[in-house]
GUNU-623527 format. One record per atom (N, C-alpha, C, O): residue in three letters; z, x, y. Coordinates in pm, whole numbers, plus 50000, padded with zeros to 5 digits. Atoms other than C-alpha are relative to their C-alpha. Example, Ala and Ser with C-alpha at 12.3 -4.5 7.8 and 13.67 -1.06 7.14 Angstrom:
// residues 2
ALA500005008949881/ALA507805123049550/ALA500005009050120/ALA500665019450118/SER499944991849881/SER507145136749894/SER500734992350109/SER500904997450220/
This chain:
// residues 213
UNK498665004150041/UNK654314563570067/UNK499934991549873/UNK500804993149787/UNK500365011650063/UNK653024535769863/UNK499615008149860/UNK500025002649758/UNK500044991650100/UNK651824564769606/UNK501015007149932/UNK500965009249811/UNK499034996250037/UNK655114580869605/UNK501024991349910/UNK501734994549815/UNK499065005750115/UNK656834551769480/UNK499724998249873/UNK500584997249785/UNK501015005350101/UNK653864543869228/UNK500805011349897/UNK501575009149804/UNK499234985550097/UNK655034579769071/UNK501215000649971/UNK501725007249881/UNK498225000550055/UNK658634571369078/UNK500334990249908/UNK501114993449818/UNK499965009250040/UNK658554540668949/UNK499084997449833/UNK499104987349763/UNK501055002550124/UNK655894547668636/UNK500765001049895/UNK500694992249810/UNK498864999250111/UNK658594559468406/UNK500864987849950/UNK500944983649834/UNK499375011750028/UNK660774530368450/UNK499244990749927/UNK499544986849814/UNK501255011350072/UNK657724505868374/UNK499575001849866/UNK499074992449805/UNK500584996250124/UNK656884525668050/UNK501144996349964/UNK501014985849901/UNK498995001450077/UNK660574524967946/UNK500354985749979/UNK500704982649865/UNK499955010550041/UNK660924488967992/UNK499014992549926/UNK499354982949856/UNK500735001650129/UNK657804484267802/UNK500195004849837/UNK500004999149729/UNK499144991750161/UNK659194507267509/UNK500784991649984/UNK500584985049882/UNK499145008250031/UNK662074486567549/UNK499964987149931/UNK500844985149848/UNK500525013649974/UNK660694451767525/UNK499884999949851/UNK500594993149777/UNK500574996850110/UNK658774465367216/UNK501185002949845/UNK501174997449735/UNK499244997850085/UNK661684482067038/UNK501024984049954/UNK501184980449837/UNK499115009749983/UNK664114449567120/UNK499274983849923/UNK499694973749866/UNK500745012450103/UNK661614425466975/UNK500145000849888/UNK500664991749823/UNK500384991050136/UNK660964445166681/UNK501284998449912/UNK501204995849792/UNK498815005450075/UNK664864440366599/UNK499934987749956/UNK500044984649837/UNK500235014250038/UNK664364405366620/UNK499464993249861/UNK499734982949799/UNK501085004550062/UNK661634407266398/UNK500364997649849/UNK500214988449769/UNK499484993750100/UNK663334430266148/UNK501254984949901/UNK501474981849784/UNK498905012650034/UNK666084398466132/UNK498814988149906/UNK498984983449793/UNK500825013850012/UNK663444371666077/UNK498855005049850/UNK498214997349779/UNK500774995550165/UNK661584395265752/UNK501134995649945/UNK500994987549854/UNK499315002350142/UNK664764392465591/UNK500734986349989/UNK501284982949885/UNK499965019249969/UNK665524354165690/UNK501155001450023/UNK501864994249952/UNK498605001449938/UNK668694361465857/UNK499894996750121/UNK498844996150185/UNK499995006349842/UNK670074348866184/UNK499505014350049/UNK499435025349993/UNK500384989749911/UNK668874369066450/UNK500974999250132/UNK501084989550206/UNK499355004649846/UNK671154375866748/UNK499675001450108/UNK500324999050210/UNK500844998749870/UNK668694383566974/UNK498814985149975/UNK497944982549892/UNK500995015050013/UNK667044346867052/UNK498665006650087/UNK497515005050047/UNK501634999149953/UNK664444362667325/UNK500315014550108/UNK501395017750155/UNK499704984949893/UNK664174396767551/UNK499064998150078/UNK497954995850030/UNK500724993549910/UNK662744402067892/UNK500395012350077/UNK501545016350060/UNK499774983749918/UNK662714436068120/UNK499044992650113/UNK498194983850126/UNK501044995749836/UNK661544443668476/UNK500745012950050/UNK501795018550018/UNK499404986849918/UNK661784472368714/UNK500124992150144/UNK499364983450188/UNK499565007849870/UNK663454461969045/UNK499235001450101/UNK499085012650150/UNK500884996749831/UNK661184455969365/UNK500695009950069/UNK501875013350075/UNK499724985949921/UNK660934484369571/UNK500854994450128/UNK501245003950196/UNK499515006649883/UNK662634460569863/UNK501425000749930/UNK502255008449978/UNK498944999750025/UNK665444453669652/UNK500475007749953/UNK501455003749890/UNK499764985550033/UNK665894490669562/UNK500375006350160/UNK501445011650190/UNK499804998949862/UNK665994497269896/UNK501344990150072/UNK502294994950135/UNK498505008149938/UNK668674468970010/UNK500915004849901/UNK501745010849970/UNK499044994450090/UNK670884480369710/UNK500445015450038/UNK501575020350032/UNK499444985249983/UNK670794515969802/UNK500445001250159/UNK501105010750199/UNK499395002449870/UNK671334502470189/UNK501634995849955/UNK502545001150018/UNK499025004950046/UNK674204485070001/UNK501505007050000/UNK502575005650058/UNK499394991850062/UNK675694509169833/UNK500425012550062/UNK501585016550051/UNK499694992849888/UNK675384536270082/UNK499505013949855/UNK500155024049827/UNK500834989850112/UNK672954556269773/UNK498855009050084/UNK497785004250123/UNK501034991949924/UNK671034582169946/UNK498365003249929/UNK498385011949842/UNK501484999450072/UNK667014581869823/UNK499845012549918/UNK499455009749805/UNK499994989850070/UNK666994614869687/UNK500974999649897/UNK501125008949818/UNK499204999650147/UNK669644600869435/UNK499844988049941/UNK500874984049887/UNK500755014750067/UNK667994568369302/UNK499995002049840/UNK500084993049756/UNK500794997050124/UNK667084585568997/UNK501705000849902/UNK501874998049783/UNK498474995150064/UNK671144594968916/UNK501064989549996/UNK501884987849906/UNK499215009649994/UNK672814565969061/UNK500244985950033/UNK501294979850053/UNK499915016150049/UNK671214530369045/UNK499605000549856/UNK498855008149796/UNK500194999350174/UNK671164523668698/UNK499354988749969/UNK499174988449847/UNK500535012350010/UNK669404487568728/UNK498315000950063/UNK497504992250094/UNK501845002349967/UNK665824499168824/UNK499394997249937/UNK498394991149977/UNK500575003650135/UNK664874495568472/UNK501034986749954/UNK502194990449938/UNK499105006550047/UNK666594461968356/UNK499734995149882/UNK498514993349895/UNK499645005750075/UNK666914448168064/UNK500404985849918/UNK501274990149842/UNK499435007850037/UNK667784413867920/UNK499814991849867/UNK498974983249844/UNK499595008550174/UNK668844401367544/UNK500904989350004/UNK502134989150015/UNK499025016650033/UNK669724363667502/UNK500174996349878/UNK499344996449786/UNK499655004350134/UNK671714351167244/UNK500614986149998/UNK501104981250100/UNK499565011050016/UNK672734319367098/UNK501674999349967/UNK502394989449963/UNK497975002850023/UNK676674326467025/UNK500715011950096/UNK500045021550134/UNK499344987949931/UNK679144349067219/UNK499935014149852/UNK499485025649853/UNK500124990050134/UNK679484366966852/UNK498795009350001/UNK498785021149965/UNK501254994150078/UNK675894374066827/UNK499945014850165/UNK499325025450153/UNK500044991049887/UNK676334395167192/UNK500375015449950/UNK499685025649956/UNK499564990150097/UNK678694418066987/UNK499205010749924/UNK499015022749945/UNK500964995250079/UNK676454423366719/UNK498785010550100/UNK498245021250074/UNK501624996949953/UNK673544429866962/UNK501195017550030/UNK501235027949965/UNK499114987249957/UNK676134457167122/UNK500125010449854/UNK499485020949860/UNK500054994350079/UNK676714471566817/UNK499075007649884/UNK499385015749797/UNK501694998150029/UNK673024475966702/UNK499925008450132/UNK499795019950090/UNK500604991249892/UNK672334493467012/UNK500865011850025/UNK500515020850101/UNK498824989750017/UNK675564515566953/UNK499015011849896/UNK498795023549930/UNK500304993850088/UNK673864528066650/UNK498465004549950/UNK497885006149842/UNK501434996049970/UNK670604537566763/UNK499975016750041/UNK500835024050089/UNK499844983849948/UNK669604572366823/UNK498745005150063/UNK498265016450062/UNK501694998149905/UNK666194567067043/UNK500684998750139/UNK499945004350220/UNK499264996249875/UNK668764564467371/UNK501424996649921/UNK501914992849815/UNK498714992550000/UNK671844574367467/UNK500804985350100/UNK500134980550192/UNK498915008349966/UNK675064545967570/UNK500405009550095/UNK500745020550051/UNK499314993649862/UNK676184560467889/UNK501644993350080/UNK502634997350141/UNK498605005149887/UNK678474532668015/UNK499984984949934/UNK498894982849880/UNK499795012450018/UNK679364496767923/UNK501504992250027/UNK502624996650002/UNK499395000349901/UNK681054473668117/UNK499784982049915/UNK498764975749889/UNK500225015250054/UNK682274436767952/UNK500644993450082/UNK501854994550100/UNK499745009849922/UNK682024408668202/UNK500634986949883/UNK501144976649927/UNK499495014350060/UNK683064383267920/UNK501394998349975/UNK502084988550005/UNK498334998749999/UNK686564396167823/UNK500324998750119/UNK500764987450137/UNK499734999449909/UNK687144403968157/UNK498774997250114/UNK498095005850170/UNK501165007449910/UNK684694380368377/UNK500334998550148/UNK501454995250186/UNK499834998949889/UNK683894382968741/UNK501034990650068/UNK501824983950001/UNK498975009749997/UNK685904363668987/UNK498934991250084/UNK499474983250161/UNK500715009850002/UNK682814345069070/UNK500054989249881/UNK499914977049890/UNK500305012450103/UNK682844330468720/UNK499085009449880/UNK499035006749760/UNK500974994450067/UNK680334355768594/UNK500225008749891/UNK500825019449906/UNK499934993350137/UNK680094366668220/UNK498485003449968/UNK497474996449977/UNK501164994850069/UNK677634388568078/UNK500755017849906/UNK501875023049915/UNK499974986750070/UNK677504422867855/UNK499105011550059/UNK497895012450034/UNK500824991149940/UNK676494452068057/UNK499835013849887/UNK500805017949824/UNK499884985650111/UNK675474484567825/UNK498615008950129/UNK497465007150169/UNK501164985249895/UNK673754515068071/UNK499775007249904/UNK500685012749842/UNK500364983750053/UNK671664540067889/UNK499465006750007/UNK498355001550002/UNK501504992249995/UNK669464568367916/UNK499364994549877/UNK499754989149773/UNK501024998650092/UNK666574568267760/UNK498875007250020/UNK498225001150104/UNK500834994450022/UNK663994591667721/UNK498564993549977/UNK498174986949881/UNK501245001649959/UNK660644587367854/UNK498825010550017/UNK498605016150125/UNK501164988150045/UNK657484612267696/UNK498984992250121/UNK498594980650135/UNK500815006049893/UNK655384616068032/UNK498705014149948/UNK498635020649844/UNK500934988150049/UNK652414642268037/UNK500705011450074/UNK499905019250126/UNK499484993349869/UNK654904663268259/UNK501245005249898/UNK501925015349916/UNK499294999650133/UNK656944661767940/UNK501464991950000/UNK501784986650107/UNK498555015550001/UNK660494637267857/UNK500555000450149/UNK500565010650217/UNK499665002149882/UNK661914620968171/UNK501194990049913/UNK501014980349841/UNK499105010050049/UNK665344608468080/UNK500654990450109/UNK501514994850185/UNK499475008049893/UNK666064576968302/UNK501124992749950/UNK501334990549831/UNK499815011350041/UNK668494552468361/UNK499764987349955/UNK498584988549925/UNK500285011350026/UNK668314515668261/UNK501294993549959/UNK502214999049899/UNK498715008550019/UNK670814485768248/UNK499364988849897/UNK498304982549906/UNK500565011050089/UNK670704463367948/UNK501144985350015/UNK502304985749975/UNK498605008950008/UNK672764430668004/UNK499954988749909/UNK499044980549923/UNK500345010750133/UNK673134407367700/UNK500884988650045/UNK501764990850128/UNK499745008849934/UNK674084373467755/UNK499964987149917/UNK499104990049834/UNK500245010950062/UNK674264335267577/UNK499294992550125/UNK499404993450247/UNK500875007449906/UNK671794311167691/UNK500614989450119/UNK499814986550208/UNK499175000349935/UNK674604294167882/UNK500485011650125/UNK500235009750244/UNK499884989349900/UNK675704324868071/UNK498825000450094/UNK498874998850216/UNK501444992749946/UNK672144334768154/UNK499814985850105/UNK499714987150227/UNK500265015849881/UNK671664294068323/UNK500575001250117/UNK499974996750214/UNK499055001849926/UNK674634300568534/UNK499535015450072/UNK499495016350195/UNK500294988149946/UNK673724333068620/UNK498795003850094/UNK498835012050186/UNK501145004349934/UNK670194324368738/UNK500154991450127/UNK499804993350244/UNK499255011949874/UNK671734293668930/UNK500855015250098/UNK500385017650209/UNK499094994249909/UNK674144319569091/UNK499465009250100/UNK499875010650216/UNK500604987249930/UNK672124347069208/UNK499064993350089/UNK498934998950198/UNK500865005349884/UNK669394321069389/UNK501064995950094/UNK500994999850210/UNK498955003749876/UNK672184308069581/UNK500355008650066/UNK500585007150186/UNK499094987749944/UNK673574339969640/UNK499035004850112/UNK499565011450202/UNK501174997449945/UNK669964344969815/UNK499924990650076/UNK498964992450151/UNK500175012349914/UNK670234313769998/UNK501685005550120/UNK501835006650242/UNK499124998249845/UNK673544322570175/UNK500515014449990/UNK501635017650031/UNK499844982049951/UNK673434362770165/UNK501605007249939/UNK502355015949983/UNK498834992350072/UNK676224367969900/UNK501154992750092/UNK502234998550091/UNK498525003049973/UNK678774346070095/UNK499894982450001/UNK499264975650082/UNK499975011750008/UNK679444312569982/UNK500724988550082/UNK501874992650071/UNK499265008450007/UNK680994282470121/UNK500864995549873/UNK500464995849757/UNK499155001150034/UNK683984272470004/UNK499954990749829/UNK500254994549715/UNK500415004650114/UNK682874242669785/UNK498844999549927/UNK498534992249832/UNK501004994950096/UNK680024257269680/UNK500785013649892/UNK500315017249784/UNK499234986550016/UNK682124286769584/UNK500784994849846/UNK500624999449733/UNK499255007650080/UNK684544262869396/UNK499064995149840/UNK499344996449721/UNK500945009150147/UNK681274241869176/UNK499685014349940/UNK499525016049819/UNK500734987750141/UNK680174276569051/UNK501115003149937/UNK500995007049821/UNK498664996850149/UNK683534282268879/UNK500304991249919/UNK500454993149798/UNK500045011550144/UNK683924249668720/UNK498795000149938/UNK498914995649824/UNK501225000550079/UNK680334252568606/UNK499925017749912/UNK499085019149823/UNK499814993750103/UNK681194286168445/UNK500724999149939/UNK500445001749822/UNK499615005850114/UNK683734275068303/UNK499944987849924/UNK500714986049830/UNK501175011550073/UNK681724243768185/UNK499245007249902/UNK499265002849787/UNK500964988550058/UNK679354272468054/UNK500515003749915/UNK500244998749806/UNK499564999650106/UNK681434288467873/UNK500734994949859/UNK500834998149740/UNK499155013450137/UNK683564257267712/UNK498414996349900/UNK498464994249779/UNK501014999750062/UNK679934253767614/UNK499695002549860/UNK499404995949761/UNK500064987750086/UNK679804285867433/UNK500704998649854/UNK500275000349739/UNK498834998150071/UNK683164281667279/UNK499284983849895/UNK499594983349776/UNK499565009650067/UNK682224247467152/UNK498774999349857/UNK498864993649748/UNK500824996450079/UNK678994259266992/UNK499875009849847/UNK499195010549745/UNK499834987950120/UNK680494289466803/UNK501144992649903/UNK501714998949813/UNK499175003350113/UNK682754263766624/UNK498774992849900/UNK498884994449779/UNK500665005550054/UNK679964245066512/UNK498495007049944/UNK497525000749903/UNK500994995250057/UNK677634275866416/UNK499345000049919/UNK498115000449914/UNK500825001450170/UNK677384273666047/UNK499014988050037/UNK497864992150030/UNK500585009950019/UNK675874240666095/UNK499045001850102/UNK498044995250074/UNK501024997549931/UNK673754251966389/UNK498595007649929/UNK497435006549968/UNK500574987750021/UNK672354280866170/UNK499414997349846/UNK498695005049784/UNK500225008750151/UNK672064256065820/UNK498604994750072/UNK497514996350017/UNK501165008849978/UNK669664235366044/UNK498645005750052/UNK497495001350057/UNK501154993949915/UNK667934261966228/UNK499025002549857/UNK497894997849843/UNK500554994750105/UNK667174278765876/UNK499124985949909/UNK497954986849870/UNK500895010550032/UNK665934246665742/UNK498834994850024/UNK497974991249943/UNK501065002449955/UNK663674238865982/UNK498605013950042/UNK497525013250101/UNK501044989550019/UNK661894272965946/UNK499414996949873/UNK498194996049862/UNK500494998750120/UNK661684269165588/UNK498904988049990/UNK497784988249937/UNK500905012450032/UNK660344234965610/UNK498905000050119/UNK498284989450124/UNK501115001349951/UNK657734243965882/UNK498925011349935/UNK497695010849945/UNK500514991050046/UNK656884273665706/UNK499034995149829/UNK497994999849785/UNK500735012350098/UNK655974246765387/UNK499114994750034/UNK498114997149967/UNK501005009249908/UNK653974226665580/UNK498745012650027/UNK497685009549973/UNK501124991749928/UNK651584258165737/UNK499195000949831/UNK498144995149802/UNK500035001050124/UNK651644267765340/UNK498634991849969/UNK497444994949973/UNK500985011450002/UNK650224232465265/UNK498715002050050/UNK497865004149963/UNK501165000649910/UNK647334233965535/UNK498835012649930/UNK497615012049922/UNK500894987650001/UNK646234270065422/UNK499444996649857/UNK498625004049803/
């Protein structure tokens, strides 16, 4: 059994490695030409085989359709420092032509009624096996480093009382997203000057290495 999943699961693991790779590489592309970057940092995983299993108990997804209709086995995640720069990231990944946009789904305009904001984008992507391309799903969800805090906080809890909260626990996670996001909001007024100082202090550590060499 333990082999069967190994084989199901190898694709995903390559694609979120491709991923990881390509999604940096934007980053990078930002930081040759000394512009902001709106991707601050990317991680991926492929979902435990347990919690592939409770999700498709969940969901009422029959195993023989894993491959068609969880879309989060391969995940994804791009953090950014402004709600703006989320956009951007969305729009860079619009205009790619190594996968395919399948579905996207914006928790920020329209945010859960937990509290929860993020940027969901589903896409295939094409995965060269020796068996030849395997086009899987994968969920990419982009996010400000705010969101992503609250979102971390939310989901261990959610694991502590099985997706059903007490009342005033229920209550602190909505004032703390919207704490989160007043956050957001109060940061993207004060960007230029976030993005004067960031750039400064590259240039002037990048002087300094200079110096030494």
């Amino acid at each position: 059994m333990m082999k069967h999943w190994d084989q199901f699961l190898a694709p995903y693991k390559q694609a979120v490695s491709e991923l990881k790779i390509k999604l940096k590489g934007m980053r990078g592309q930002f930081e040759l030409d000394s512009s902001h970057s709106p991707i601050e940092f990317v991680t991926g995983r492929v979902k435990p085989i347990a919690s592939i299993l409770d999700k498709a108990n969940q969901k009422g997804i029959p195993l023989d359709r894993l491959e068609e209709e969880m879309q989060d086995i391969a995940g994804m995640r791009i953090m950014c420092q402004f709600v703006d720069d989320i956009h951007h990231v969305v729009s860079l990944l619009r205009n790619r032509n190594d996968l395919q946009i399948v579905e996207e789904r914006d928790y920020i305009s329209h945010k859960k009624t937990s509290g929860y904001r993020s940027y969901h984008v589903v896409i295939m992507y094409p995965v060269q096996t020796i068996h030849g391309e395997k086009r899987i799903l994968a969920e990419i969800q982009i996010r400000t480093l705010a969101m992503n805090f609250w979102a971390t906080i939310e989901h261990t809890l959610s694991y502590k009382y099985k997706g059903i909260f007490p009342t005033d626990i229920q209550m602190r996670l909505q004032r703390a997203a919207e704490a989160a996001f007043r956050l957001d909001e109060e940061m993207s007024l004060i960007r230029g000057e976030i993005q004067e100082a960031q750039a400064f202090f590259t240039r002037n550590k990048e002087f300094k290495q200079e110096e030494k060499s």
